[in-house]
N, C-alpha and C positions, 0 to 999 in steps of 0.2 A: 537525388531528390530528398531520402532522408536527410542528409545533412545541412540541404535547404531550408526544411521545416525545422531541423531542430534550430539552427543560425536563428531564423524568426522568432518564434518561441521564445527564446533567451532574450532577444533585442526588444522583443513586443514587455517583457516579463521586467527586463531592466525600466524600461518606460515607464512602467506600472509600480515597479516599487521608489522612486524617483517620488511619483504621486502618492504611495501610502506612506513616504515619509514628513511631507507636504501635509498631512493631515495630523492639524494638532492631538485629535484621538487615539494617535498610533502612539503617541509618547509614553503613555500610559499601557503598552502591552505587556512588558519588563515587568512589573511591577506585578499585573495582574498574573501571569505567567507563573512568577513566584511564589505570590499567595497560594493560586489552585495548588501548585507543587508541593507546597510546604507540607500535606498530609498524604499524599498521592505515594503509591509503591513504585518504585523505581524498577526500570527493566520487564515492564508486561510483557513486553512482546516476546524478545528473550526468551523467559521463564515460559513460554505459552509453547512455542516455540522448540525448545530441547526438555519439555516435560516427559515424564519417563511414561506414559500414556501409549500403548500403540498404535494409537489411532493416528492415520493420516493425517497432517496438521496444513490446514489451508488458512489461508489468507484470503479469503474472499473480497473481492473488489465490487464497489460503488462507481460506477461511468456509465453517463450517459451517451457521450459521442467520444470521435478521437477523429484526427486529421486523416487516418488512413482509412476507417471502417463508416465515419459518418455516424448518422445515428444510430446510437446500439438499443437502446431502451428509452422513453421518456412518458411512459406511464406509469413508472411506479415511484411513490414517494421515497423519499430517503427515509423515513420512519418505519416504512414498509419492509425495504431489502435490508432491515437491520433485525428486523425480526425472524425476516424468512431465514437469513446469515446465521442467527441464533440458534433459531430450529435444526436448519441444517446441517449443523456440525460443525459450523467453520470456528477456527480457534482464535481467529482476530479478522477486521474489517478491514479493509484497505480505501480510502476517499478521497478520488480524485476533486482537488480545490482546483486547480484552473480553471479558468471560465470561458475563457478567449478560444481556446483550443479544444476544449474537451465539457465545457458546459456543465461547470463544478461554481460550489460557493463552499467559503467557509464556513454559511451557514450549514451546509450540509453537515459538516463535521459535529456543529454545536447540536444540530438534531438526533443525527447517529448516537452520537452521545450521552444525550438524556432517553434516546431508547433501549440503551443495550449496558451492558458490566464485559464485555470483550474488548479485549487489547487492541486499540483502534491507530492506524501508520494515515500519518497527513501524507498524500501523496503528490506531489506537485515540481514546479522547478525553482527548487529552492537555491538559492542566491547572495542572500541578503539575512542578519542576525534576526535582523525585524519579522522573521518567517516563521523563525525557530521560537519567536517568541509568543507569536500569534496563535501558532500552532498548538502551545502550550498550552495558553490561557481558553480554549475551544474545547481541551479536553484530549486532544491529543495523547496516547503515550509512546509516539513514538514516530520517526521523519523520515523522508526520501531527500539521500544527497546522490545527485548523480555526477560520477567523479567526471565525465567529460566535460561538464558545465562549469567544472571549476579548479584553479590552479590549486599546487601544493599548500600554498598559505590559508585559501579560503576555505579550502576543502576541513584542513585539520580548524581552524577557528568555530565552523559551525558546528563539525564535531565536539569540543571543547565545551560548547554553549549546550549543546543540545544533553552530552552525556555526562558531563561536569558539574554544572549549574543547575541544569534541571531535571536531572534525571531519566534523560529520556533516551531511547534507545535509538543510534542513527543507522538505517537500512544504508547501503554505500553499495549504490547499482555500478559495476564493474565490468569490462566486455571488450573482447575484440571484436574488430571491425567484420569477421563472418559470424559472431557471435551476435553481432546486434543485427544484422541481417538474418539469420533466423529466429532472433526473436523475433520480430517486427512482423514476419511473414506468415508466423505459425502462433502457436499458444498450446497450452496444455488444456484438450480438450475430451483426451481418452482416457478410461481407466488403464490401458495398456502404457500408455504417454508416461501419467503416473508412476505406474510400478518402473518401468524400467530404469527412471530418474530413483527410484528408493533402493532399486538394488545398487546403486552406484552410491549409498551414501545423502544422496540426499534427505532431509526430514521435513523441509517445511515447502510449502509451492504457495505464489500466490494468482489466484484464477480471474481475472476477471470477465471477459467481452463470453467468454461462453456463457454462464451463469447468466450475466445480465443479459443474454440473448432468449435463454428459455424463459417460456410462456410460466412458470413457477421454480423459482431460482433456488427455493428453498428444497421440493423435489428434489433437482436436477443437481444439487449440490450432494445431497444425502447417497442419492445411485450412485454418481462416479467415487464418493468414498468408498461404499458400500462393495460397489464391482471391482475396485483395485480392489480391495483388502481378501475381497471372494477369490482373486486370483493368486493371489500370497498366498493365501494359506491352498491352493490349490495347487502349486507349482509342486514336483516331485523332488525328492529329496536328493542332494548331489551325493555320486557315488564317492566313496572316498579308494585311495589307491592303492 
């Protein structure tokens, strides 16, 4: 069934970029892309990311729906959870652009944007250079390439474009097949979830369907940092031998 919707997704997505290239206003995204680039710091995410800070480093997600949960949130503005994000701790935005699937625009992005100075990842099924370039010019600093969507040649091109040319840092979602079935199933929605992922080494997590679910994201982002980090520093000290 997942691999149903994803098949869709990608063919609905090829469709659609087909049509944004069909539009003579697309030609002009390169260009624009550049321009923003041209004074923009390279690597936000990155640097936000492995800051020597010890705060939990989240990624907070922007999504209104998804083909598995349906609607998750559609009262709050994209201006809104960019603040509450802000507030809450989160160290970059994450913004779902599809629309078809998950009921994003790139305006979203353009708004997050001019709301916030966090390291902001386009989130989407990206494909085509013309994403990477869109992406850019919205304010983006930084992409979602999901290597199942794409062969070795494509995969490394948008690469290329994205951390070559523009500076921008490419997220490269990666996974076995019981990997992406518990992703899909579950989410990181506990402080215990959390910690356990950081004593393995992990540093950065990105959250979104919980957050977008509570009634103040901004809250509910600030507790579950707040409760993991409470439980860090609460865990007893290993004996040594």
């Amino acid at each position: 069934m997942i691999k149903n919707i994803f098949s869709q997704i990608l063919d609905r997505k090829r469709k659609a970029m087909a049509q944004l290239r069909a539009d003579p206003a697309s030609q002009n995204f390169r260009e624009c892309a550049l321009e923003v680039r041209k004074n923009a710091k390279p690597n936000r995410l990155l640097r936000a990311l492995t800051s020597d800070s010890p705060r939990l480093k989240i990624i907070a997600e922007f999504k209104r729906r998804s083909p598995s949960a349906g609607i998750i949130r559609d009262d709050l503005s994209a201006s809104q959870v960019a603040h509450c994000y802000k507030r809450g701790g989160a160290c970059a935005i994450s913004v779902l652009t599809d629309h078809d699937y998950f009921g994003g625009f790139i305006d979203d992005l353009i708004t997050i944007r001019s709301n916030t100075d966090l390291p902001l990842l386009r989130k989407d099924f990206t494909i085509d250079p013309i994403q990477i370039y869109q992406a850019a010019a919205a304010g983006a600093d930084a992409v979602l390439l999901i290597a199942a969507a794409l062969d070795d040649s494509s995969l490394g091109e948008l690469r290329k474009i994205a951390e070559d040319e523009l500076g921008l840092d490419a997220l490269v979602e990666v996974h076995t097949s019981e990997e992406l079935r518990r992703a899909l199933n579950g989410g990181l929605q506990s402080p215990d979830a959390l910690l356990r992922l950081r004593k393995l080494g992990f540093r950065g997590f990105l959250i979104g369907e919980a957050l977008m679910r509570a009634s103040n994201p901004e809250t509910a982002l600030r507790n579950l940092i707040a409760a993991a980090e409470d439980r860090e520093v609460a865990l007893p000290a290993t004996r040594q031998p």
